[in-house]
MARPA-673258 format. One record per residue: residue in three letters; y, z, x of N, C-alpha, C, O in turn. Coordinates in steps of 0.2 Angstrom, whole numbers, plus 5000, padded with zeros to 4 digits. Example, Ala and Ser with C-alpha at 12.3 -4.5 7.8 and 13.67 -1.06 7.14 Angstrom:
<atoms>
ALA497250395066497850395062498450395066498350425071/SER498950355064499550365068500050395064500650405067/
</atoms>
This chain:
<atoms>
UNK504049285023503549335022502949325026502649265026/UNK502749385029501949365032501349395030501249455030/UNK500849345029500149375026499849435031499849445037/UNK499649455026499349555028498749575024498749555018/UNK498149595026497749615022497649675025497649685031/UNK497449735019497049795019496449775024496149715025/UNK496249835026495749845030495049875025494449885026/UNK495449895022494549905014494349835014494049815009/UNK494449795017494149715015493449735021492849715019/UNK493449765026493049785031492249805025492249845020/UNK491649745027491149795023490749835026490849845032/UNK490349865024489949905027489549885032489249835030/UNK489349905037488949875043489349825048489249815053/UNK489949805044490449765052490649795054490749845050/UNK490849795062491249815066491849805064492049765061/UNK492249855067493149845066493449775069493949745067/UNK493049745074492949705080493049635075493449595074/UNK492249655074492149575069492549555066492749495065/UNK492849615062493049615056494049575057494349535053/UNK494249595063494649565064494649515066495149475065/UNK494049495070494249425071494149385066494249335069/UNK493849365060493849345057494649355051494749305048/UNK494849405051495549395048495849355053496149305051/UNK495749385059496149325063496149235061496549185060/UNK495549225062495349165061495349135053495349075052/UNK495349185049495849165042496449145044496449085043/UNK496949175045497549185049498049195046498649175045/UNK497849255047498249315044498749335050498649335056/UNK499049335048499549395052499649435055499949435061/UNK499349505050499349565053498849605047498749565042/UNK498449665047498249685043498349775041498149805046/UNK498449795036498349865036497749915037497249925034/UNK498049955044497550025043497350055038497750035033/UNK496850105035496850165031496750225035496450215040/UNK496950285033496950335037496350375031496450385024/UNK495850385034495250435029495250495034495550495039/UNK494650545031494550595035494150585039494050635042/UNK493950515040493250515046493250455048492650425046/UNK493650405051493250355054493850305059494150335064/UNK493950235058494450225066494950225064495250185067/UNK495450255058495950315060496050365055496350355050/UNK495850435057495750475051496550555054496950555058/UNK496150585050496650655051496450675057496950715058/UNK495950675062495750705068495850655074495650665080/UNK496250585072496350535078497050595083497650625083/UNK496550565088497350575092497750535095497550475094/UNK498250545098498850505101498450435103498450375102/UNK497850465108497650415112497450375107497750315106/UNK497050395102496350345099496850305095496750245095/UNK497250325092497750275087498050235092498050175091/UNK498350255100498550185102498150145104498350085104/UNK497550175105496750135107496750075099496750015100/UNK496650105095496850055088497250025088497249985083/UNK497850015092498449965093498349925096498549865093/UNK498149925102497849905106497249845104497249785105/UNK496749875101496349835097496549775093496249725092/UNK497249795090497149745083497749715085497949675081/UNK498249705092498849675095498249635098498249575097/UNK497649655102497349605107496849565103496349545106/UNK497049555096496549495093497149475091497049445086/UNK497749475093498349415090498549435083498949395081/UNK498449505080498649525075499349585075499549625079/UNK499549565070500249635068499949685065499449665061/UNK500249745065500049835061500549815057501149815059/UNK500549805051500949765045501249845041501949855040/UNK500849905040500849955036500250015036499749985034/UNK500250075038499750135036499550125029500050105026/UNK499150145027498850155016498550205019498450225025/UNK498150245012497750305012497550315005497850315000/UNK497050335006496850354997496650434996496350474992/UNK496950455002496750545002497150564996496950584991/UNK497850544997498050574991497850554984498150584979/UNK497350534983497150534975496650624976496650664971/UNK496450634982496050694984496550744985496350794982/UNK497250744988497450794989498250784986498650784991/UNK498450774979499050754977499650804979499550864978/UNK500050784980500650814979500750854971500950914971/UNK500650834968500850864960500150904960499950914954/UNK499850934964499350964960499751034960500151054964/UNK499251094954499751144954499451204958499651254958/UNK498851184963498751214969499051204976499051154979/UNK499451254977499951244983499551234989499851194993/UNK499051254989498651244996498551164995498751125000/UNK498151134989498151054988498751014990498750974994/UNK499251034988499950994990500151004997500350955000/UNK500051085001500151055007499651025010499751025016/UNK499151005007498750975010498950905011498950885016/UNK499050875005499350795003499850795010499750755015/UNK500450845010500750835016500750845021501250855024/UNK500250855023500150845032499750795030499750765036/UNK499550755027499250695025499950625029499950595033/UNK500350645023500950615026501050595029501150535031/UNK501150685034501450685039501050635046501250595050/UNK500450655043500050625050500350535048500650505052/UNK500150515042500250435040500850415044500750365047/UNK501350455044502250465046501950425055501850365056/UNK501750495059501650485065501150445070501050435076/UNK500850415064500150375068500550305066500450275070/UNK500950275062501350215059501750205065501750155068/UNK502250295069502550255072502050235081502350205085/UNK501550255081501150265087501150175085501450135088/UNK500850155081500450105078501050035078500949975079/UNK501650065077502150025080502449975073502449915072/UNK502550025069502549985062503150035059503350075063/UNK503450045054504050065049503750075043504050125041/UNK503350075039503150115034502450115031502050075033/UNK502350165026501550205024501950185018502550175018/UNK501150185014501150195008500850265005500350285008/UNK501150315001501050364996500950354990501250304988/UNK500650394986500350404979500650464977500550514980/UNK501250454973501650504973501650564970501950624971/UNK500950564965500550604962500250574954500350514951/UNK499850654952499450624945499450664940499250724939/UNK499850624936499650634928498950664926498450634928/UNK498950714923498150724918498150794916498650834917/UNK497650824913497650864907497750934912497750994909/UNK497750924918498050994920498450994926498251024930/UNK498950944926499850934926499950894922499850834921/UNK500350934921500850894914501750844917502150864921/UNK501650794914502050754918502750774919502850754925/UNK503150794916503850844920503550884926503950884932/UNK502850934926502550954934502550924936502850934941/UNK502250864937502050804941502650784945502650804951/UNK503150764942503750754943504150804947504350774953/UNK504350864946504550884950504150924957504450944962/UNK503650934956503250954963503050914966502750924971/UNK503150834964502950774970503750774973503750754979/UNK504350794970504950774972504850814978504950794984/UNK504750894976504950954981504450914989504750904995/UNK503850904987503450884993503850824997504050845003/UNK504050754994504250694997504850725000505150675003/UNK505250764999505850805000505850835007506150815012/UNK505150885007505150895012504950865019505150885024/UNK504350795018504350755022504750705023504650665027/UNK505050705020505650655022506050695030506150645034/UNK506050735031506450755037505750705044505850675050/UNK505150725042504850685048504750625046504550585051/UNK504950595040505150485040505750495044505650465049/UNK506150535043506750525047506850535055507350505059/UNK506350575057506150595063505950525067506150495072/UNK505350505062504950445066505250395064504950345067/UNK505750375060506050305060505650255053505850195051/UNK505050305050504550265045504750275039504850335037/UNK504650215034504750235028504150255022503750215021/UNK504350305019503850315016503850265007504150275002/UNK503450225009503350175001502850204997502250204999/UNK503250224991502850254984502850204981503250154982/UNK502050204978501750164976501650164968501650224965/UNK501550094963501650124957500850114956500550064958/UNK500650154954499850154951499750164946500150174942/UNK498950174944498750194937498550274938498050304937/UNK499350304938499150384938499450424932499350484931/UNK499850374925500150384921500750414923500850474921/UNK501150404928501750434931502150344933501850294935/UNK502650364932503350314936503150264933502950214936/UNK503150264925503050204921503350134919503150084917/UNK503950154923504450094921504850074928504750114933/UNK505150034929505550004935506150084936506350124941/UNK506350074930506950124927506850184930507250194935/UNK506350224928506050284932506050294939506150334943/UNK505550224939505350234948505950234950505950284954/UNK506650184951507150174954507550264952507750294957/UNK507550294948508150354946507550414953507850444958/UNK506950394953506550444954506450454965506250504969/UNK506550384964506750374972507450394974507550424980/UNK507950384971508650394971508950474972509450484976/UNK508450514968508550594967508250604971508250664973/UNK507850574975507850654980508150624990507950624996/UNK508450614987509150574993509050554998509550575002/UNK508450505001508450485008508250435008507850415004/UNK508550385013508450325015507850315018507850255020/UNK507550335019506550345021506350335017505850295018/UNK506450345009506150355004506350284999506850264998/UNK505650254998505950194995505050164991504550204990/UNK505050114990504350094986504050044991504250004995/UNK503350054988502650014990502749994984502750044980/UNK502849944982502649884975502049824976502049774979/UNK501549874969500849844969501049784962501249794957/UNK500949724965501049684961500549684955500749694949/UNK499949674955499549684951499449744947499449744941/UNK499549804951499549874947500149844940499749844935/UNK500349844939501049844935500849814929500849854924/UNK500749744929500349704925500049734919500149704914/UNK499649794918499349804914499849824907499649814901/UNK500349854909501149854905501849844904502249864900/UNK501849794912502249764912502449714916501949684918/UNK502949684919502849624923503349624930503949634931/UNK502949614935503149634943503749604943504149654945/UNK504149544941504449504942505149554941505649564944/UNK505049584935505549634933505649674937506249684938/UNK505049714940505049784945505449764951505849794954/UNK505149714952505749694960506449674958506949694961/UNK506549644953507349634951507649714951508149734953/UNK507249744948507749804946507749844954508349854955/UNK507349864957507149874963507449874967507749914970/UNK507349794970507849774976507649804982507049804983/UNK508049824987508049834992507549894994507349924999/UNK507449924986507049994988506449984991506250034995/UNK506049904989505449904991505649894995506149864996/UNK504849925003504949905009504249875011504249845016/UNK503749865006503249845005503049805001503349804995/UNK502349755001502149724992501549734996501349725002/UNK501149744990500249754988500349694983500849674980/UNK499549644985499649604982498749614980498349634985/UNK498649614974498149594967498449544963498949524963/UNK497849534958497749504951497649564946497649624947/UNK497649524939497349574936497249524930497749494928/UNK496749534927496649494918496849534914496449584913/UNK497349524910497649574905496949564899496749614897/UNK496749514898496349514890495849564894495649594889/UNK495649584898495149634899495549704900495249754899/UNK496249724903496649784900496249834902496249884898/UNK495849844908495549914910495449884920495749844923/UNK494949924921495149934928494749874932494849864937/UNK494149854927493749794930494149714928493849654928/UNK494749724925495349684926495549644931495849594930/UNK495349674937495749664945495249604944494749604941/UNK495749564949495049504951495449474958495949504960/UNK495249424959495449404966496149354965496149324960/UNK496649354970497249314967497249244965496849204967/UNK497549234962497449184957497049174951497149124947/UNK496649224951496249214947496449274938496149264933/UNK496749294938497249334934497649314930497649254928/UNK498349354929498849324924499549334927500049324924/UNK499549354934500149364939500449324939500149274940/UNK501249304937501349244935501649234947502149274948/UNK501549194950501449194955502249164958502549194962/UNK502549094955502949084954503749114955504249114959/UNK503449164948504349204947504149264951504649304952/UNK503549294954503549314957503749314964503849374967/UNK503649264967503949254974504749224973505149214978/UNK504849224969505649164967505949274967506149304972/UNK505749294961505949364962506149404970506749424972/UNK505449394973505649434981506149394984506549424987/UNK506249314983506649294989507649284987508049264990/UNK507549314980508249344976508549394978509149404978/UNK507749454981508249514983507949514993507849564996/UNK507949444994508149455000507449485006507549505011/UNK506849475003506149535003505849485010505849425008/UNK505749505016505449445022504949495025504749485031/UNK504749545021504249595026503449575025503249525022/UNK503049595026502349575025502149595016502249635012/UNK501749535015501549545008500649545010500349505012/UNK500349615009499849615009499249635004499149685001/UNK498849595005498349575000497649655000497249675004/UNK497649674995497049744995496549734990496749734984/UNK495749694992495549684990494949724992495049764997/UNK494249724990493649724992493049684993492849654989/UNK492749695001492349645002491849624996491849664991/UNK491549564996490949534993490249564994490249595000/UNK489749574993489349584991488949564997488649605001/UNK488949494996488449464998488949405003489349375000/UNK488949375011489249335014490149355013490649325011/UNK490049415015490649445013491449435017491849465015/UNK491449385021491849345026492149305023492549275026/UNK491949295017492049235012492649265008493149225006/UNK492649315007493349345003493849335007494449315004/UNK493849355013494649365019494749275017495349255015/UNK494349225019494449165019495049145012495649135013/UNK494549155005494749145000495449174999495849144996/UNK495449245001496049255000496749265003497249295000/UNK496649225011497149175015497149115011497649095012/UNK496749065008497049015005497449014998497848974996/UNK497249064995497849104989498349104991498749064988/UNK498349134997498949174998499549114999500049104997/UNK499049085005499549015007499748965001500248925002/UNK499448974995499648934988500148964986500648924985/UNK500149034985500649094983501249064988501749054985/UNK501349054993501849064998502148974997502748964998/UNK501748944997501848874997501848845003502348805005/UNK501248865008501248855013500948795017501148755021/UNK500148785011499948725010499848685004499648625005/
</atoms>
């Protein structure tokens, strides 16, 4: 398995430049793009500029591990305005084709949101109809799309998410598994056992259950992830793709986190 970090680790005022060489020089692997609406790679990147970004982060000795996005909490799939959903998917779709410019095999999706105006059978069935129909461009591009399990009151159990990926019938279609996210109700170790080969990615967090809400998350190791059965877990169902780490910069000496959170990882991994 090889170490990956999100690129939300980037803080405000570094360059993309800096910012990778200093992942480099933690020594990391590869790290994750985000696609937003405005910055080095959004919905208005073209072919050039995204290869320009490949370019970029292959000539600092780095791999493109995976695409992420947090548009869709902005534009979900489940919402019950049609114009918002097909917004979520040209989201996708864009995610789909800049992964394969970017030279990478799969994005991470938010498959939709639970709340007091979608009700969760809607949720349900109009995130299917959506990932349904972009599935023909996963399959076009060769990328998979990994649904992600979050805090959006939807795909509560290993159970679900597995029957939920399986019904809408493509081999594209498979899971982002956030280690941490899960934690709050139940335990990753079990999610990958039951899971298996679906995941094509892992998001790695913490999380302090005695605090049980969203300021929970903390940096790896320092939580209640049991670390152990969780990596004996991936290497049972066979898992050798990037495990990467989604964290946010520090405050203050903020170079200090990418550091701290390649020496985790390499505990996690039992590397040193």
């Amino acid at each position: 398995m090889k170490k990956s970090i999100n690129l939300w680790i980037q803080p405000a005022g570094m360059s993309l430049d800096k910012c990778l060489d200093i992942i480099k020089d933690a020594e990391f692997n590869a790290v994750e793009p985000n696609i937003s609406e405005e910055d080095y790679l959004s919905l208005k990147s073209s072919e050039k500029d995204i290869e320009s970004l490949r370019k970029k982060i292959e000539g600092k000795g780095l791999e493109i591990a995976s695409v992420s996005s947090g548009l869709l909490w902005q534009y979900p799939l489940s919402s019950p305005d049609k114009e918002i959903r097909n917004k979520g998917e040209k989201v996708i779709e864009k995610a789909l084709k800049s992964a394969k410019i970017l030279g990478t095999d799969a994005i991470l999706v938010v498959p939709g949101i639970v709340n007091e105006d979608t009700d969760y059978d809607d949720c349900y069935r109009r995130s299917q109809e959506s990932l349904k129909k972009v599935a023909e461009t996963a399959e076009e591009t060769g990328v998979y799309i990994g649904i992600e399990n979050v805090w959006n009151k939807f795909l509560l159990s290993p159970l679900e998410m597995k029957r939920f990926v399986e019904e809408i019938g493509s081999k594209y279609i498979g899971v982002y598994f956030d280690v941490g996210n899960v934690l709050v109700n139940g335990y990753p170790e079990m999610w990958i056992k039951i899971l298996g080969k679906m995941i094509k990615r892992i998001h790695l967090k913490d999380f302090k259950t005695s605090v049980g809400n969203i300021t929970g998350f903390c940096e790896l190791l320092e939580g209640d992830v049991n670390w152990p059965k969780v990596i004996e877990a991936l290497n049972k169902i066979g898992y050798n793709e990037y495990l990467t780490a989604e964290l946010g910069p520090y405050k203050f000496y903020s170079e200090t986190i990418i550091y701290n959170t390649s020496l985790s990882m390499d505990k996690i991994l039992n590397k040193k």
